[in-house]
mmCIF file as gemmi writes it, N, C-alpha and C atoms, coordinates in Angstrom:
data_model
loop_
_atom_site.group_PDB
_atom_site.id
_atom_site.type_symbol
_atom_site.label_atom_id
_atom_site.label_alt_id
_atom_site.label_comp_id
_atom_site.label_asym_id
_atom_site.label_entity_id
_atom_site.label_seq_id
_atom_site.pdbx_PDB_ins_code
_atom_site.Cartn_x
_atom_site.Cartn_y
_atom_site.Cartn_z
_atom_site.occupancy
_atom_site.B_iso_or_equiv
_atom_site.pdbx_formal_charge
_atom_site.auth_seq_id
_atom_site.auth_asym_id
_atom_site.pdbx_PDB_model_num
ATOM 1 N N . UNK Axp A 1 ? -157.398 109.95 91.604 1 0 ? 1 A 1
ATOM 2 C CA . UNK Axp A 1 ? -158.525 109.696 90.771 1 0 ? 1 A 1
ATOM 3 C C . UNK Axp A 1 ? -158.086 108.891 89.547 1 0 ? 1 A 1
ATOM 4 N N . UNK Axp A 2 ? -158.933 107.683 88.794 1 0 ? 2 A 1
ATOM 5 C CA . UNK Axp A 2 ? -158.508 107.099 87.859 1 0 ? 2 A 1
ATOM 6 C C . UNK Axp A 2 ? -159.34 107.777 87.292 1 0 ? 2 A 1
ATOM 7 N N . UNK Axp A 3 ? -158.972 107.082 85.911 1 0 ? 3 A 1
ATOM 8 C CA . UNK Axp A 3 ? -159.753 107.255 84.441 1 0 ? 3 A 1
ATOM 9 C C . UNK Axp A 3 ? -160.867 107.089 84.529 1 0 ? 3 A 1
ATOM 10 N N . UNK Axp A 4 ? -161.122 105.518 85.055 1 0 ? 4 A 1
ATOM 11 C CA . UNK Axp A 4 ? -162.603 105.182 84.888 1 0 ? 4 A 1
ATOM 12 C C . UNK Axp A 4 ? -163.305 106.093 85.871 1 0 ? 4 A 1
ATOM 13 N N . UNK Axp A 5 ? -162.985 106.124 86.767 1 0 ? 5 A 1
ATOM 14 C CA . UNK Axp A 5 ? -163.98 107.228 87.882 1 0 ? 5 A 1
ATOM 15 C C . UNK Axp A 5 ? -164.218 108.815 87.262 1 0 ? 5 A 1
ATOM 16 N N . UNK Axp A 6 ? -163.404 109.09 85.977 1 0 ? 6 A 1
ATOM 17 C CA . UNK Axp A 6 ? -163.975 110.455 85.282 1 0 ? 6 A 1
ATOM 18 C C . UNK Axp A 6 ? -164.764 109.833 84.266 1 0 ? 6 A 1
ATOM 19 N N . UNK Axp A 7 ? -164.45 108.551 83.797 1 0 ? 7 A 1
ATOM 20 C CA . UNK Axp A 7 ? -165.535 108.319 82.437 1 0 ? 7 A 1
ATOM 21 C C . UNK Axp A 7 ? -167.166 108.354 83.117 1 0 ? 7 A 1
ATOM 22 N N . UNK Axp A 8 ? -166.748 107.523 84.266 1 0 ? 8 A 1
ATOM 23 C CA . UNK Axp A 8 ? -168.207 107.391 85.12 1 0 ? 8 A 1
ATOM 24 C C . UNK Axp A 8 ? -168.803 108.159 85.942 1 0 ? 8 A 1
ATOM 25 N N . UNK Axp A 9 ? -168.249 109.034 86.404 1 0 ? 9 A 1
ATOM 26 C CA . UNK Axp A 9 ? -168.729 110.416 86.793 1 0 ? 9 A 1
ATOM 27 C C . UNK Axp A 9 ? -169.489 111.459 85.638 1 0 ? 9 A 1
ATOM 28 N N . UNK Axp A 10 ? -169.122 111.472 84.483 1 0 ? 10 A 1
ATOM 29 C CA . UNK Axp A 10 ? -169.107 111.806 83.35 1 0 ? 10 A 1
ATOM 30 C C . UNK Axp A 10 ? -170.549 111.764 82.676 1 0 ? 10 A 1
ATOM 31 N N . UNK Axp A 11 ? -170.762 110.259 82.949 1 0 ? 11 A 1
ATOM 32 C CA . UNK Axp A 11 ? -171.937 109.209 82.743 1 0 ? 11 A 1
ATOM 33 C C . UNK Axp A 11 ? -172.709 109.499 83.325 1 0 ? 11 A 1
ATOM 34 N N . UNK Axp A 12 ? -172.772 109.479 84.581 1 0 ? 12 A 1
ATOM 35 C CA . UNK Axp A 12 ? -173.719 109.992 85.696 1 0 ? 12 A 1
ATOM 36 C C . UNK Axp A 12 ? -174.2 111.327 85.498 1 0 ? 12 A 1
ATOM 37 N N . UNK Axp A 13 ? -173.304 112.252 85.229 1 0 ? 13 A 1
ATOM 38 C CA . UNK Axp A 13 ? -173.8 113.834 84.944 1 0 ? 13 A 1
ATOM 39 C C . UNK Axp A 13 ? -174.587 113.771 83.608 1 0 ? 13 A 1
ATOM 40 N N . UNK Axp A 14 ? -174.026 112.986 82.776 1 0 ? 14 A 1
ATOM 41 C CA . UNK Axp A 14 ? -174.955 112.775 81.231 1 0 ? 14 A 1
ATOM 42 C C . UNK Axp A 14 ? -176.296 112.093 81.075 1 0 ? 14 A 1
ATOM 43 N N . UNK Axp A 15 ? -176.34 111.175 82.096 1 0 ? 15 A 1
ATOM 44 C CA . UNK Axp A 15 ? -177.673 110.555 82.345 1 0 ? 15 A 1
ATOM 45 C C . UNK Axp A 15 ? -178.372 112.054 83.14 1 0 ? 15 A 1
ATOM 46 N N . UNK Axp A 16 ? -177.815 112.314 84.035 1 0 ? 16 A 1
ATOM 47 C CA . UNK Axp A 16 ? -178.774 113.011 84.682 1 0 ? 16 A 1
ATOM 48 C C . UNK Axp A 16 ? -179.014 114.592 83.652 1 0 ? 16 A 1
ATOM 49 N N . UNK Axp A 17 ? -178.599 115.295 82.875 1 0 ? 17 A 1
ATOM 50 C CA . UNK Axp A 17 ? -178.868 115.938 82.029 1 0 ? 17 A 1
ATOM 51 C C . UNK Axp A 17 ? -179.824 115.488 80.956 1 0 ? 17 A 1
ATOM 52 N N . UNK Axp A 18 ? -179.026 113.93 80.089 1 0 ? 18 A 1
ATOM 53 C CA . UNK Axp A 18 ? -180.469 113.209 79.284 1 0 ? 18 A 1
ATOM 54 C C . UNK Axp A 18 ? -181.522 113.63 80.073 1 0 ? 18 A 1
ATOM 55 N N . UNK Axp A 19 ? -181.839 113.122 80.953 1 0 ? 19 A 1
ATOM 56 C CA . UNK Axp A 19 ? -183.024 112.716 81.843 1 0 ? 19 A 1
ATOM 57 C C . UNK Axp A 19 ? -183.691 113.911 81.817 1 0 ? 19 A 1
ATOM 58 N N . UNK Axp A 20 ? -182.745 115.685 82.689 1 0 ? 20 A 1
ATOM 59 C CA . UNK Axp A 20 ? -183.542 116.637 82.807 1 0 ? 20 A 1
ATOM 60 C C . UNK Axp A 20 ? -184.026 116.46 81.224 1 0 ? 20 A 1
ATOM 61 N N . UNK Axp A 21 ? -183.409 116.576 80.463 1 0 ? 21 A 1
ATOM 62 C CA . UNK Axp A 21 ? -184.076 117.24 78.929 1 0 ? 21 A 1
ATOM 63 C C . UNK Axp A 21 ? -185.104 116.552 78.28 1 0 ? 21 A 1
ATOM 64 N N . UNK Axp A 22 ? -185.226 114.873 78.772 1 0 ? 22 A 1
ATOM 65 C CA . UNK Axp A 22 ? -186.281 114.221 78.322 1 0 ? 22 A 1
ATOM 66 C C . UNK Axp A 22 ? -187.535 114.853 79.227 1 0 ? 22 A 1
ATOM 67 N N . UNK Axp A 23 ? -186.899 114.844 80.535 1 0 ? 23 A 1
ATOM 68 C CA . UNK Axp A 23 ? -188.366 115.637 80.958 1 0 ? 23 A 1
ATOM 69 C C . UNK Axp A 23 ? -189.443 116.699 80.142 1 0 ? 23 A 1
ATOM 70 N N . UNK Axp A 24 ? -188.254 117.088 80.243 1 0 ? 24 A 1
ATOM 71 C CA . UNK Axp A 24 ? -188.75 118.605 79.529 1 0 ? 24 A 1
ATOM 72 C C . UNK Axp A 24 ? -189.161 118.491 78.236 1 0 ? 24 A 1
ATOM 73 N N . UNK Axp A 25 ? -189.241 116.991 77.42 1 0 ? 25 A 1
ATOM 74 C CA . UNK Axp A 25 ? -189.153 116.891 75.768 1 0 ? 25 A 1
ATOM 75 C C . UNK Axp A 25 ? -190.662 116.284 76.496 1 0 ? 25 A 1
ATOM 76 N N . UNK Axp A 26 ? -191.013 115.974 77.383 1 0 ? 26 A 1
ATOM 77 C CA . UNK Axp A 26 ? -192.302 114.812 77.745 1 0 ? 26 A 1
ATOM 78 C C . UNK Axp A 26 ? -193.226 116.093 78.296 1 0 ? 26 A 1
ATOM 79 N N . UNK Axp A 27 ? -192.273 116.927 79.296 1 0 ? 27 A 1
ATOM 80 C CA . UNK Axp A 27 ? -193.675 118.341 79.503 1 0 ? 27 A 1
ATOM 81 C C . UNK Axp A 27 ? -194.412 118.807 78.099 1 0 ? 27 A 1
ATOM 82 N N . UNK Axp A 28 ? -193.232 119.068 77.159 1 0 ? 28 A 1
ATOM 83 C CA . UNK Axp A 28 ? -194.046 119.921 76.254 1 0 ? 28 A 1
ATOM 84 C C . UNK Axp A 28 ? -194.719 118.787 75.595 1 0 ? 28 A 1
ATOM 85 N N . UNK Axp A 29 ? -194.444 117.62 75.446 1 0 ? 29 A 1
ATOM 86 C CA . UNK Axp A 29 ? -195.414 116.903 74.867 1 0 ? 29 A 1
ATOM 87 C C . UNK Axp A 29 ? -197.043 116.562 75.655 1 0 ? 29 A 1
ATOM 88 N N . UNK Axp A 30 ? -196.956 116.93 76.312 1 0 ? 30 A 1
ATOM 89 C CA . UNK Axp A 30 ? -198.479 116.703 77.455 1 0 ? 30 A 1
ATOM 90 C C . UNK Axp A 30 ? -199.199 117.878 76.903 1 0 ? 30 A 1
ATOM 91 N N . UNK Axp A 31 ? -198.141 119.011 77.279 1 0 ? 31 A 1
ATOM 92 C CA . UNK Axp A 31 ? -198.561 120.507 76.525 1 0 ? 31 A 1
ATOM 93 C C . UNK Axp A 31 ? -199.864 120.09 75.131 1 0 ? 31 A 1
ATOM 94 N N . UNK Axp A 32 ? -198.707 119.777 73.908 1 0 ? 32 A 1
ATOM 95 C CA . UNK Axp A 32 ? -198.919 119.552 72.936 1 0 ? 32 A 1
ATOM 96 C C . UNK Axp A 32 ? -200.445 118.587 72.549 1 0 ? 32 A 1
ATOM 97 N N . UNK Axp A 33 ? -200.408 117.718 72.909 1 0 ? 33 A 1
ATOM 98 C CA . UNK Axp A 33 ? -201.569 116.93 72.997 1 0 ? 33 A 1
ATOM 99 C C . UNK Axp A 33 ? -202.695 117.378 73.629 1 0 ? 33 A 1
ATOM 100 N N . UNK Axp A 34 ? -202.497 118.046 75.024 1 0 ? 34 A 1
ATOM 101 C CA . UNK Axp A 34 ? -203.667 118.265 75.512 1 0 ? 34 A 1
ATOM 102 C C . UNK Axp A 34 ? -204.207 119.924 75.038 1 0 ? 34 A 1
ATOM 103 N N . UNK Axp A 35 ? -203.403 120.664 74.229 1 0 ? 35 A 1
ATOM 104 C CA . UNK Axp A 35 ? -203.461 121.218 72.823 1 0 ? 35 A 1
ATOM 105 C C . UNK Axp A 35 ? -204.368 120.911 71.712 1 0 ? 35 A 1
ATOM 106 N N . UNK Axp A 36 ? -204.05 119.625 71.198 1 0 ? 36 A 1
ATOM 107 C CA . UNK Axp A 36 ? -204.518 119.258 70.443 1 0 ? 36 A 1
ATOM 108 C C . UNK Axp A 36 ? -206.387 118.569 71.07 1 0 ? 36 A 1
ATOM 109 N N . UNK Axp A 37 ? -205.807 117.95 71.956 1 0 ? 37 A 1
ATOM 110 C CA . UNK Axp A 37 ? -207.298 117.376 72.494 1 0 ? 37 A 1
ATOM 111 C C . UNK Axp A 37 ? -208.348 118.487 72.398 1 0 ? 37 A 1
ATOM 112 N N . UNK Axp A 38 ? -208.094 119.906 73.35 1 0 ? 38 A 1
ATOM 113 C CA . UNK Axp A 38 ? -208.701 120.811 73.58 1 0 ? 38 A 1
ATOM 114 C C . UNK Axp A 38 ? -209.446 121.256 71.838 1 0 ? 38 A 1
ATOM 115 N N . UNK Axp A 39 ? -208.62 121.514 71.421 1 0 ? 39 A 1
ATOM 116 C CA . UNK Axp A 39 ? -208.681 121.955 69.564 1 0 ? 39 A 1
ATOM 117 C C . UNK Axp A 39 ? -209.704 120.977 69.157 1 0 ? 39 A 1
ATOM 118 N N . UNK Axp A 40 ? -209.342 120.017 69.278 1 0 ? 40 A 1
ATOM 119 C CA . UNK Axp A 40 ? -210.716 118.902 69.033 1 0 ? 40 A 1
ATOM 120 C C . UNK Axp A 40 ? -211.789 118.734 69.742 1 0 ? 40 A 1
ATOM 121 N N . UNK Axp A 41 ? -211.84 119.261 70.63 1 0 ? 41 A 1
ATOM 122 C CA . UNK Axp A 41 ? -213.033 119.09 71.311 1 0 ? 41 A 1
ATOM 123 C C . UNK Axp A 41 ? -213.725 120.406 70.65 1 0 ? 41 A 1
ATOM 124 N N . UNK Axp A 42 ? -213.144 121.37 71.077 1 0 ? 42 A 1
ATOM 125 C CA . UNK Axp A 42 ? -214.137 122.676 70.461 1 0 ? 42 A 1
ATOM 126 C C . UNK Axp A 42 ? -213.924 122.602 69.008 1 0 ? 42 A 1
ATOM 127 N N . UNK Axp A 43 ? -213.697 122.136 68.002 1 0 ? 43 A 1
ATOM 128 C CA . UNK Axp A 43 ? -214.156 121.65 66.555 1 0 ? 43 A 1
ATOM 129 C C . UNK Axp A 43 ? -215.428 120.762 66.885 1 0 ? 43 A 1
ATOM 130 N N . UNK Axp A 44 ? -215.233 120.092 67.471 1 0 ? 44 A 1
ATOM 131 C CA . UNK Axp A 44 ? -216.49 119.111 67.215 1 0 ? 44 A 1
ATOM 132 C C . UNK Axp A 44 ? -218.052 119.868 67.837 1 0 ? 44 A 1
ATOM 133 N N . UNK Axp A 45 ? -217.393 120.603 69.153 1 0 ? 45 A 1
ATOM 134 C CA . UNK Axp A 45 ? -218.959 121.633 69.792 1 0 ? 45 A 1
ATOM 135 C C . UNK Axp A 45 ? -218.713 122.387 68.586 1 0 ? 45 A 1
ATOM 136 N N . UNK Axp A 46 ? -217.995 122.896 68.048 1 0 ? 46 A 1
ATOM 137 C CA . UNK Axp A 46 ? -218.148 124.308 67.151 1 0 ? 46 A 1
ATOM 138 C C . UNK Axp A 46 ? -219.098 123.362 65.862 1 0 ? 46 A 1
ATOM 139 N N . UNK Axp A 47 ? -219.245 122.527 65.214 1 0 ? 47 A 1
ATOM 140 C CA . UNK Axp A 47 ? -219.838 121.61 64.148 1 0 ? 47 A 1
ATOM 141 C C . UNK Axp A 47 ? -220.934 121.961 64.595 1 0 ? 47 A 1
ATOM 142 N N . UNK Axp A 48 ? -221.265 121.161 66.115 1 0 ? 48 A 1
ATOM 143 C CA . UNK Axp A 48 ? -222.364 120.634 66.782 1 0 ? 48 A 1
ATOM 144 C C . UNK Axp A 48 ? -223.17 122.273 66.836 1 0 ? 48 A 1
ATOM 145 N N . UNK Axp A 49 ? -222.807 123.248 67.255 1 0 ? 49 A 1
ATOM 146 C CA . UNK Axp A 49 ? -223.372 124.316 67.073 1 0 ? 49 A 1
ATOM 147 C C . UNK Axp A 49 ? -224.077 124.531 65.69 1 0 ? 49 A 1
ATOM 148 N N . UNK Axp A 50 ? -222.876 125.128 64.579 1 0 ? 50 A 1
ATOM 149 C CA . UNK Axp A 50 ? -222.965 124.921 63.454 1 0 ? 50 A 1
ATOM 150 C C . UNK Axp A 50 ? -224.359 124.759 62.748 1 0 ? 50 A 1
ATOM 151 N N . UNK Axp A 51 ? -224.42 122.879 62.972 1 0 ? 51 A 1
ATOM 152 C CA . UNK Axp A 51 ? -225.108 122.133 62.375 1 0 ? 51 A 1
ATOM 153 C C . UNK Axp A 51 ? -226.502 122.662 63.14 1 0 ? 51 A 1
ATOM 154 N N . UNK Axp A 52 ? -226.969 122.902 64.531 1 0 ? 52 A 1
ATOM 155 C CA . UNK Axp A 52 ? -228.227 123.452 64.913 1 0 ? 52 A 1
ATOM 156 C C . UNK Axp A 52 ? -228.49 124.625 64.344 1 0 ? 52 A 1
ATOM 157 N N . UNK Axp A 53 ? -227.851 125.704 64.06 1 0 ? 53 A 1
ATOM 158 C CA . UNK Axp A 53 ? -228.075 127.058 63.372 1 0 ? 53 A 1
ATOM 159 C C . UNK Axp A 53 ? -228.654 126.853 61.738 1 0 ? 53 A 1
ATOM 160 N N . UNK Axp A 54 ? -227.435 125.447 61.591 1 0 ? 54 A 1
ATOM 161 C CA . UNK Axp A 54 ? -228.151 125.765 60.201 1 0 ? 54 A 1
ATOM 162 C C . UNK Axp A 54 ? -230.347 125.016 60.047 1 0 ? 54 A 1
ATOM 163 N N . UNK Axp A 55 ? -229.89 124.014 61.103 1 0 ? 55 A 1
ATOM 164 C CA . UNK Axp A 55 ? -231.463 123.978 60.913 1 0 ? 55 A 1
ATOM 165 C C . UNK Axp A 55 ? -232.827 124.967 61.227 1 0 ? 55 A 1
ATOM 166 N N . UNK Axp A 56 ? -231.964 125.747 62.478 1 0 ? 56 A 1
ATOM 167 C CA . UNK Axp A 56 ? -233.165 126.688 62.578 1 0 ? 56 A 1
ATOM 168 C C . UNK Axp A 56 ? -233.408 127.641 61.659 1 0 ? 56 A 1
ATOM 169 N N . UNK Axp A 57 ? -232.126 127.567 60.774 1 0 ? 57 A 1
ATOM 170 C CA . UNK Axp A 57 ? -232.235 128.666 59.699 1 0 ? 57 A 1
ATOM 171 C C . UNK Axp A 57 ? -233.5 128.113 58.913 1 0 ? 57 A 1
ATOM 172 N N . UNK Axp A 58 ? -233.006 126.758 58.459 1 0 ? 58 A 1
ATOM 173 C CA . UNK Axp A 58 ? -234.489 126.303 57.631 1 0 ? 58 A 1
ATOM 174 C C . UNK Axp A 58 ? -235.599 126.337 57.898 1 0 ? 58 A 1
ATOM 175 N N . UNK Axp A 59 ? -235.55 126.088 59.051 1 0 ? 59 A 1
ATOM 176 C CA . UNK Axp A 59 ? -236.985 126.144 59.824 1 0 ? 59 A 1
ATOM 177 C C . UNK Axp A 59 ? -237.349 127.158 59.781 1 0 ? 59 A 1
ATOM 178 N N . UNK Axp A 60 ? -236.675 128.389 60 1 0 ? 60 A 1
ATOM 179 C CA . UNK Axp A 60 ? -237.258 129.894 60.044 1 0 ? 60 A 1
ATOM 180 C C . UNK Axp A 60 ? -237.53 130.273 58.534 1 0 ? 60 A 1
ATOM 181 N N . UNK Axp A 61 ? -236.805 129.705 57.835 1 0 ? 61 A 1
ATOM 182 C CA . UNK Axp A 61 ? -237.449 129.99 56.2 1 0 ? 61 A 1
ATOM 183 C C . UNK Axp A 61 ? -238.594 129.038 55.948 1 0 ? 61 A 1
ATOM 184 N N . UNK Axp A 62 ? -238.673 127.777 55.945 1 0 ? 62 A 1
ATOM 185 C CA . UNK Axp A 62 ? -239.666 127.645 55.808 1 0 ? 62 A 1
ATOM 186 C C . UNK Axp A 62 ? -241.332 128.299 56.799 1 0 ? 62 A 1
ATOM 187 N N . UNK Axp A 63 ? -240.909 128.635 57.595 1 0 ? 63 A 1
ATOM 188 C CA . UNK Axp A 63 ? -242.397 129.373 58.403 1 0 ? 63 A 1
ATOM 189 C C . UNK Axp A 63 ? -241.914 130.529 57.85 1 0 ? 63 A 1
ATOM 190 N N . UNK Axp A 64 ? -241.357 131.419 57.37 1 0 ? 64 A 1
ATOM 191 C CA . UNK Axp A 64 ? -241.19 132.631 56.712 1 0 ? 64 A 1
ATOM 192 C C . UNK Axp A 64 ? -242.13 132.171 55.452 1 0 ? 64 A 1
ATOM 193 N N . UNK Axp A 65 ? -242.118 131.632 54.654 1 0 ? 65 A 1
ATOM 194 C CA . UNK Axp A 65 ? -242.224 131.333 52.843 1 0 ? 65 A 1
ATOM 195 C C . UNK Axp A 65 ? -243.687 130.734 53.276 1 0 ? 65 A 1
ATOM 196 N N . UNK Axp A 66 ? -243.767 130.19 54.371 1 0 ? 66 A 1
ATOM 197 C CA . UNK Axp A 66 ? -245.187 129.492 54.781 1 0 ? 66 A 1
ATOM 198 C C . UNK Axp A 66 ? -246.425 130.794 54.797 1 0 ? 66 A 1
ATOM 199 N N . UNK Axp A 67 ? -245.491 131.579 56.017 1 0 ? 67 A 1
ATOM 200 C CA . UNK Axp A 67 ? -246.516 132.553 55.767 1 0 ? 67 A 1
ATOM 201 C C . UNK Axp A 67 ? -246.371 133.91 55.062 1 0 ? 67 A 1
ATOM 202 N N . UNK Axp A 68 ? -245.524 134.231 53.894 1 0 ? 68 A 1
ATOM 203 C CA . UNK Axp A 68 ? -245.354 135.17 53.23 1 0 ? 68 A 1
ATOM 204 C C . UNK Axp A 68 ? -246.607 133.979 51.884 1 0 ? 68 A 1
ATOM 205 N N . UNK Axp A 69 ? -246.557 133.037 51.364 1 0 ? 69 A 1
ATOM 206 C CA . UNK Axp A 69 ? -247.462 132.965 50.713 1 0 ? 69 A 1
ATOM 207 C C . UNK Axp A 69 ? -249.181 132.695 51.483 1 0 ? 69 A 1
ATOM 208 N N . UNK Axp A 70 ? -249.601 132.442 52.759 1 0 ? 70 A 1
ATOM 209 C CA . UNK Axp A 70 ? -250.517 132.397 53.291 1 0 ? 70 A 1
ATOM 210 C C . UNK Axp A 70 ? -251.105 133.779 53.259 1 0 ? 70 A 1
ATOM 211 N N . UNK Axp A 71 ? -250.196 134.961 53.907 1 0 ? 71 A 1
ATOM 212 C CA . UNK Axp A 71 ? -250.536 136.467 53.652 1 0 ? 71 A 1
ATOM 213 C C . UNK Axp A 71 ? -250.673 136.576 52.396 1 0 ? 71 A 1
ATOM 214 N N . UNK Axp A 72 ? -250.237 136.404 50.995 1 0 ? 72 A 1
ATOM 215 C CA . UNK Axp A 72 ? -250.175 136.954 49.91 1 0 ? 72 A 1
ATOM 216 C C . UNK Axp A 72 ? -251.503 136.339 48.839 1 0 ? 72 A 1
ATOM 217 N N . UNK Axp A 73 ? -251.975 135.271 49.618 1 0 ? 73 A 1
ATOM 218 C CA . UNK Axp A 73 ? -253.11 134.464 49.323 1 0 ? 73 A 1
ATOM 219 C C . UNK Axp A 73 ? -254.319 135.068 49.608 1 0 ? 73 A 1
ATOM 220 N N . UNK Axp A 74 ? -254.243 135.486 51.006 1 0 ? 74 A 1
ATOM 221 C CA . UNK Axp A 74 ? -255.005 136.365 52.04 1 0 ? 74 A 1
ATOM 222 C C . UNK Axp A 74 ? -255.204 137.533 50.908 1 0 ? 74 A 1
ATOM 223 N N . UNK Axp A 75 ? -254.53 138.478 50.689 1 0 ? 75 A 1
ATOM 224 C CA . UNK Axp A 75 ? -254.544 139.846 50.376 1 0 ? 75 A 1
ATOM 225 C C . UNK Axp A 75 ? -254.848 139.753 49.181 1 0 ? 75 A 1
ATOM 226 N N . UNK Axp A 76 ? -255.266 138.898 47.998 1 0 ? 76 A 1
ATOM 227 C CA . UNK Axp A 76 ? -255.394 138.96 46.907 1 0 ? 76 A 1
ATOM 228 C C . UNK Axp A 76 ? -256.879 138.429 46.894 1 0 ? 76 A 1
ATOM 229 N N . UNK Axp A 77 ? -257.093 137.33 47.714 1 0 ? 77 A 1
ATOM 230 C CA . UNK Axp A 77 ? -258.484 136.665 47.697 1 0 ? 77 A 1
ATOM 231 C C . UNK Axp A 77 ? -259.444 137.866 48.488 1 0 ? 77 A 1
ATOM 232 N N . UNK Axp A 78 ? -258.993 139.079 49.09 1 0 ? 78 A 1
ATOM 233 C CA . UNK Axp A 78 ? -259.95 139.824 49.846 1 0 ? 78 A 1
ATOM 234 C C . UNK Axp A 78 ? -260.464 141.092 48.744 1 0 ? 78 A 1
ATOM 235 N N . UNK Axp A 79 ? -259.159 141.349 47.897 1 0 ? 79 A 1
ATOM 236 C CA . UNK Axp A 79 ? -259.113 142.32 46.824 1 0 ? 79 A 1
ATOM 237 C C . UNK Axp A 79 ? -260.442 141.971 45.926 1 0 ? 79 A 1
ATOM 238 N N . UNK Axp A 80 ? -260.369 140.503 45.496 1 0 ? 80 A 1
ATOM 239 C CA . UNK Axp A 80 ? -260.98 139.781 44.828 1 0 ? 80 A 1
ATOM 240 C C . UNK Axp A 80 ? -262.875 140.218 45.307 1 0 ? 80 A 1
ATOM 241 N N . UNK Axp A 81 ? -262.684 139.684 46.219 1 0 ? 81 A 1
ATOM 242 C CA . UNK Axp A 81 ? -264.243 139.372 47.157 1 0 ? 81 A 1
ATOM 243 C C . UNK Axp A 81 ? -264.785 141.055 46.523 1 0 ? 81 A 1
């Protein structure tokens, strides 16, 4: 066996180790992102929810206040009569 046939044997085992470990640096990065994608997607439905609740809230106050002064109009104008 020469020299060079251990430097390059050497090489070969080191590429092929780089290689496993880049794999494995590129799995968790797919991980990671499609992590992140997921996270962003349900932020944006979670807003989108959000933002409908808060309108029906208004909406339900205003027909609340609509008809808490319509009743209170009612009950005073009958007192009246």
């Amino acid at each position: 066996m020469k020299a060079d046939d251990v430097i390059g044997d050497s090489e070969v085992g080191g590429a092929t180790a780089l290689h496993n470990q880049l794999a494995i640096v590129v799995s968790e990065l797919r991980v990671l992102t499609t992590k992140v994608r997921e996270d962003s997607r349900d932020k944006k439905a979670s807003g989108e929810w959000k933002l409908l609740a808060m309108v029906i809230d208004r909406f339900c106050f205003c027909f609340f206040s609509l008809f808490f002064i319509i009743a209170t109009c009612v009950v005073f104008r009958r007192q009246l009569w």
